[in-house]
N, C-alpha and C positions, 0 to 999 in steps of 0.2 A: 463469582463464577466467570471463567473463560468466556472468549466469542465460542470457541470447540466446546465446551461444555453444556454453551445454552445452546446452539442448532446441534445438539446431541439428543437433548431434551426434548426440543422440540420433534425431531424425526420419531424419537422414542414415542411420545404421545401421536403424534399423527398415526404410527403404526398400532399403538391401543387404539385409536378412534376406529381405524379401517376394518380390525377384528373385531373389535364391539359389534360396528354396523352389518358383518358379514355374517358373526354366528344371527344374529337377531334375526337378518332376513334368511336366513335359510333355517331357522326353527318354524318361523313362519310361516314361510312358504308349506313346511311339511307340517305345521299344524298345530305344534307340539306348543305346551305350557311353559314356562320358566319351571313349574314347581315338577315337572317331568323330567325335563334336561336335567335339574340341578339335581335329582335324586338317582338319576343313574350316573351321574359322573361323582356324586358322591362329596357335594359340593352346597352349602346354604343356597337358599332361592336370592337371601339376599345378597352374596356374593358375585352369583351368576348376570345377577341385576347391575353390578357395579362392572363387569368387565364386559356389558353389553352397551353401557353408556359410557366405558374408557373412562371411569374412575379409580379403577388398579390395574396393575400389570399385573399377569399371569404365569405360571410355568407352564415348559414345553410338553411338560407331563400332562399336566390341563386341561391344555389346548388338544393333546393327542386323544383324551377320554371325550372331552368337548365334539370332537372331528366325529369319533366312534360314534356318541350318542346321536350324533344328528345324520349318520348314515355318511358320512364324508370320509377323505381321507386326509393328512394333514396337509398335503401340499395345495389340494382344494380351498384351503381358508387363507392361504397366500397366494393362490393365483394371479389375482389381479392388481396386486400391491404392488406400486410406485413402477404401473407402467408408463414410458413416456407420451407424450400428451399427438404427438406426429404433427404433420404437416397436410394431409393431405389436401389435392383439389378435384374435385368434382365439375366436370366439364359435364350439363345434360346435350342428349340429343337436340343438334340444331343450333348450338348457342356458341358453339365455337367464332374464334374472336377472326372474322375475314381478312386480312391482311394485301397487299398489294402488292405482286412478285412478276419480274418479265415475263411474260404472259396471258397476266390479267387482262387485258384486251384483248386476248384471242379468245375470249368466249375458255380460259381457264380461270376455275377458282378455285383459291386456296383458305382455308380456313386451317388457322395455329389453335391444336387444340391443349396447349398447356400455355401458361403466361406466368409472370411476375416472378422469376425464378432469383433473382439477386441479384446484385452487380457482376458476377461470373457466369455468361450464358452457359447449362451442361448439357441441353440435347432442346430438338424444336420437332416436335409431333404435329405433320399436316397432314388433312384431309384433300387430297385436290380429285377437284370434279374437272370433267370435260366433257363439253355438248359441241364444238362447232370442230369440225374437219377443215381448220384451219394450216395450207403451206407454209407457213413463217411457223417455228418450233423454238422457244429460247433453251439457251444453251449455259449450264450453269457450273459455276466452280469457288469450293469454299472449302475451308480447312475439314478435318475429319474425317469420319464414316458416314455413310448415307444407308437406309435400310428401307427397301420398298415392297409395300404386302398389296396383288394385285386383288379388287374386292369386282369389280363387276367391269365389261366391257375389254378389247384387245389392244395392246399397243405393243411398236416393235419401240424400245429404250436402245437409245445407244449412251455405250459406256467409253470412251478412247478410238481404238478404232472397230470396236464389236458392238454388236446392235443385239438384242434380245428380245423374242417374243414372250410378251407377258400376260397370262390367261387368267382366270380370278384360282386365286388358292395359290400360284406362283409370288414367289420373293425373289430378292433380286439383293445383294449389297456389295459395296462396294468404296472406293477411297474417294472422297469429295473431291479433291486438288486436279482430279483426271476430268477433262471435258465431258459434260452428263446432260441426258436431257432426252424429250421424245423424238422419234424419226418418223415414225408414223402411227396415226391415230386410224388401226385396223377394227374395231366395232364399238360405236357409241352408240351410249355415254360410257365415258369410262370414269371409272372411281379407282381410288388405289389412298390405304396409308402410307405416310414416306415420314420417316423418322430421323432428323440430322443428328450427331451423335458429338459434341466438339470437343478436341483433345483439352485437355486439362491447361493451365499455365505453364507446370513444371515438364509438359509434355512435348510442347511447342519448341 
Protein backbone atom coordinates (compact mmCIF):
# COMPACT_ATOMS: atom_id res chain seq x y z
CA UNK A 1 0.00 0.00 0.00
CA UNK A 2 1.03 3.66 -0.87
CA UNK A 3 1.76 6.51 1.78
CA UNK A 4 -1.73 8.07 -0.54
CA UNK A 5 -3.28 4.85 -0.11
CA UNK A 6 -2.81 4.35 3.58
CA UNK A 7 -3.78 8.43 4.84
CA UNK A 8 -6.78 7.52 2.23
CA UNK A 9 -7.72 4.81 4.42
CA UNK A 10 -7.16 6.35 7.19
CA UNK A 11 -9.42 9.63 6.35
CA UNK A 12 -11.91 7.11 4.95
CA UNK A 13 -12.22 5.44 8.47
CA UNK A 14 -12.06 8.48 10.53
CA UNK A 15 -15.02 9.74 8.43
CA UNK A 16 -16.89 6.14 9.21
CA UNK A 17 -16.10 6.80 12.82
CA UNK A 18 -17.56 10.42 12.82
CA UNK A 19 -20.89 9.02 11.14
CA UNK A 20 -21.18 6.05 13.26
CA UNK A 21 -20.81 8.55 16.42
CA UNK A 22 -23.26 11.19 14.82
CA UNK A 23 -26.24 8.72 13.72
CA UNK A 24 -25.85 6.94 17.29
CA UNK A 25 -26.10 10.25 19.18
CA UNK A 26 -28.91 11.67 17.40
CA UNK A 27 -31.04 8.41 17.45
CA UNK A 28 -30.58 8.84 20.95
CA UNK A 29 -31.04 11.97 21.64
CA UNK A 30 -34.54 11.28 19.79
CA UNK A 31 -35.03 8.02 21.68
CA UNK A 32 -35.39 5.77 18.99
CA UNK A 33 -34.02 1.88 19.12
CA UNK A 34 -31.52 0.48 16.76
CA UNK A 35 -34.37 -2.24 15.98
CA UNK A 36 -36.61 1.18 14.99
CA UNK A 37 -34.10 2.93 12.73
CA UNK A 38 -32.95 -0.26 11.09
CA UNK A 39 -36.48 -1.17 10.23
CA UNK A 40 -37.64 1.83 8.63
CA UNK A 41 -34.52 2.39 6.62
CA UNK A 42 -34.96 -1.13 5.66
CA UNK A 43 -31.64 -2.29 6.95
CA UNK A 44 -30.65 -5.52 9.60
CA UNK A 45 -30.34 -4.17 13.42
CA UNK A 46 -27.12 -5.75 12.94
CA UNK A 47 -25.92 -3.79 10.27
CA UNK A 48 -27.11 -0.47 11.52
CA UNK A 49 -25.00 -1.69 14.63
CA UNK A 50 -21.86 -2.05 12.43
CA UNK A 51 -22.10 1.50 10.83
CA UNK A 52 -22.68 3.00 14.22
CA UNK A 53 -19.40 1.59 15.56
CA UNK A 54 -17.59 2.39 11.93
CA UNK A 55 -17.25 -1.21 11.13
CA UNK A 56 -18.48 -0.87 7.43
CA UNK A 57 -18.90 1.77 5.12
CA UNK A 58 -22.24 2.66 3.88
CA UNK A 59 -23.97 4.11 0.65
CA UNK A 60 -25.03 7.63 0.05
CA UNK A 61 -28.44 5.91 -0.53
CA UNK A 62 -28.08 4.76 3.30
CA UNK A 63 -27.10 7.44 4.75
CA UNK A 64 -29.87 9.47 2.93
CA UNK A 65 -32.80 6.84 4.44
CA UNK A 66 -30.59 6.85 7.76
CA UNK A 67 -30.79 11.05 7.76
CA UNK A 68 -34.94 10.54 6.86
CA UNK A 69 -35.46 8.11 9.67
CA UNK A 70 -33.85 10.00 12.29
CA UNK A 71 -35.72 13.23 11.33
CA UNK A 72 -32.43 14.86 9.61
CA UNK A 73 -31.37 15.84 6.53
CA UNK A 74 -28.17 14.66 4.89
CA UNK A 75 -26.05 17.45 5.07
CA UNK A 76 -26.88 17.45 8.99
CA UNK A 77 -24.82 14.16 9.46
CA UNK A 78 -21.75 15.97 7.79
CA UNK A 79 -22.02 19.00 9.51
CA UNK A 80 -19.46 19.07 11.58
CA UNK A 81 -16.91 16.88 9.82
CA UNK A 82 -13.26 17.81 9.64
CA UNK A 83 -13.95 21.23 10.97
CA UNK A 84 -10.62 22.95 11.77
CA UNK A 85 -9.64 22.76 15.27
CA UNK A 86 -8.98 27.37 15.28
CA UNK A 87 -7.05 29.20 17.31
CA UNK A 88 -8.84 31.15 19.33
CA UNK A 89 -7.94 33.40 22.58
CA UNK A 90 -10.03 34.38 25.18
CA UNK A 91 -8.92 37.32 27.09
CA UNK A 92 -11.67 37.41 30.38
CA UNK A 93 -12.59 40.61 31.87
CA UNK A 94 -9.81 42.37 33.91
CA UNK A 95 -6.95 40.06 32.92
CA UNK A 96 -5.76 41.82 30.09
CA UNK A 97 -1.83 41.60 29.85
CA UNK A 98 -0.72 45.80 31.29
CA UNK A 99 1.99 46.71 29.19
CA UNK A 100 4.14 49.98 29.65
CA UNK A 101 3.70 52.65 26.91
CA UNK A 102 4.84 56.80 27.02
CA UNK A 103 2.38 57.69 29.15
CA UNK A 104 2.15 55.13 31.66
CA UNK A 105 3.30 57.70 34.27
CA UNK A 106 0.75 59.97 33.49
CA UNK A 107 -1.74 58.17 35.56
CA UNK A 108 -2.48 56.39 31.64
CA UNK A 109 -2.93 52.57 31.40
CA UNK A 110 -2.80 50.53 28.81
CA UNK A 111 -3.69 46.92 28.95
CA UNK A 112 -2.89 44.69 25.36
CA UNK A 113 -5.69 42.65 25.31
CA UNK A 114 -4.45 39.88 22.59
CA UNK A 115 -0.78 38.51 22.96
CA UNK A 116 1.51 35.65 21.53
CA UNK A 117 0.46 36.20 18.01
CA UNK A 118 3.82 34.74 16.19
CA UNK A 119 6.92 36.03 14.97
CA UNK A 120 4.93 38.41 12.61
CA UNK A 121 3.16 41.03 14.87
CA UNK A 122 -0.74 41.58 12.72
CA UNK A 123 -2.67 44.02 14.89
CA UNK A 124 -2.26 44.95 18.96
CA UNK A 125 -5.89 45.58 20.77
CA UNK A 126 -5.55 48.16 23.93
CA UNK A 127 -7.69 49.00 26.44
CA UNK A 128 -6.37 52.38 27.74
CA UNK A 129 -7.77 53.87 30.88
CA UNK A 130 -7.20 57.50 31.99
CA UNK A 131 -7.82 59.04 35.52
CA UNK A 132 -5.32 62.05 35.95
CA UNK A 133 -5.66 65.48 33.85
CA UNK A 134 -2.29 65.32 33.39
CA UNK A 135 -0.35 68.62 30.83
CA UNK A 136 2.33 66.45 29.40
CA UNK A 137 0.24 64.12 26.52
CA UNK A 138 2.80 61.43 24.57
CA UNK A 139 2.80 61.59 21.28
CA UNK A 140 3.02 58.57 19.16
CA UNK A 141 4.07 57.13 15.54
CA UNK A 142 4.32 53.57 14.22
CA UNK A 143 3.73 51.83 10.97
CA UNK A 144 -0.17 51.05 9.93
CA UNK A 145 -3.57 51.88 10.82
CA UNK A 146 -4.73 52.91 14.23
CA UNK A 147 -8.56 52.28 15.01
CA UNK A 148 -10.10 54.16 18.19
CA UNK A 149 -13.66 53.10 19.66
CA UNK A 150 -14.41 55.94 22.34
CA UNK A 151 -16.16 53.69 25.46
CA UNK A 152 -16.66 56.20 28.35
CA UNK A 153 -15.38 59.96 29.26
CA UNK A 154 -14.31 63.09 26.61
CA UNK A 155 -11.04 63.61 24.99
CA UNK A 156 -10.05 66.03 22.13
CA UNK A 157 -7.24 63.40 19.98
CA UNK A 158 -5.06 65.03 17.70
CA UNK A 159 -4.25 63.38 14.56
CA UNK A 160 -1.36 65.71 12.31
CA UNK A 161 -2.45 69.02 12.38
CA UNK A 162 -6.50 68.21 13.31
CA UNK A 163 -7.68 67.43 16.86
CA UNK A 164 -11.07 65.63 17.39
CA UNK A 165 -13.60 65.57 19.96
CA UNK A 166 -14.13 61.97 20.97
CA UNK A 167 -17.46 61.12 22.98
CA UNK A 168 -18.38 57.33 24.02
CA UNK A 169 -20.03 55.59 20.87
CA UNK A 170 -17.52 57.94 18.54
CA UNK A 171 -14.48 56.09 16.32
CA UNK A 172 -11.91 57.70 15.10
CA UNK A 173 -9.04 55.86 12.49
CA UNK A 174 -6.56 56.85 10.92
CA UNK A 175 -2.59 56.12 9.52
CA UNK A 176 -0.05 55.52 12.44
CA UNK A 177 3.15 57.11 10.65
CA UNK A 178 1.18 60.72 11.06
CA UNK A 179 1.95 62.32 14.71
CA UNK A 180 -1.08 60.91 17.13
CA UNK A 181 -2.02 61.20 20.41
CA UNK A 182 -4.42 63.02 23.18
CA UNK A 183 -4.54 67.12 23.45
CA UNK A 184 -6.79 67.10 25.98
CA UNK A 185 -8.43 65.04 28.54
CA UNK A 186 -12.18 66.94 28.44
CA UNK A 187 -14.25 64.52 31.16
CA UNK A 188 -12.70 61.75 33.37
CA UNK A 189 -12.07 58.90 33.37
CA UNK A 190 -11.83 58.09 30.12
CA UNK A 191 -11.71 54.58 28.55
CA UNK A 192 -11.49 54.11 24.79
CA UNK A 193 -10.40 50.71 22.71
CA UNK A 194 -7.64 51.42 20.27
CA UNK A 195 -6.73 48.75 17.87
CA UNK A 196 -3.09 48.96 15.87
CA UNK A 197 -3.50 47.31 12.63
CA UNK A 198 0.37 46.50 11.19
CA UNK A 199 0.88 46.31 7.39
CA UNK A 200 1.82 42.98 6.30
CA UNK A 201 5.83 42.27 5.23
CA UNK A 202 4.93 42.34 1.56
CA UNK A 203 3.14 45.52 2.25
CA UNK A 204 5.92 47.56 3.88
Amino acid sequence: MTQNQSEQAIADHSLERYLGNTIREIRQNHGLTIAEVAEQVGISRGMLSKIENAQTATSLETLSKLAGALGVSLSTLFRNYNIPEGGAQLVKNGNGMEVVRRGTRLGHTYHLLAYDQGPTKVFEPFLITMNDASEVFPTFEHPGTEFIYMLEGKLEYRHGQYTYLLEPGDSLTFRGDVPHGPEQLVELPIRFLTVILYPSPLEE
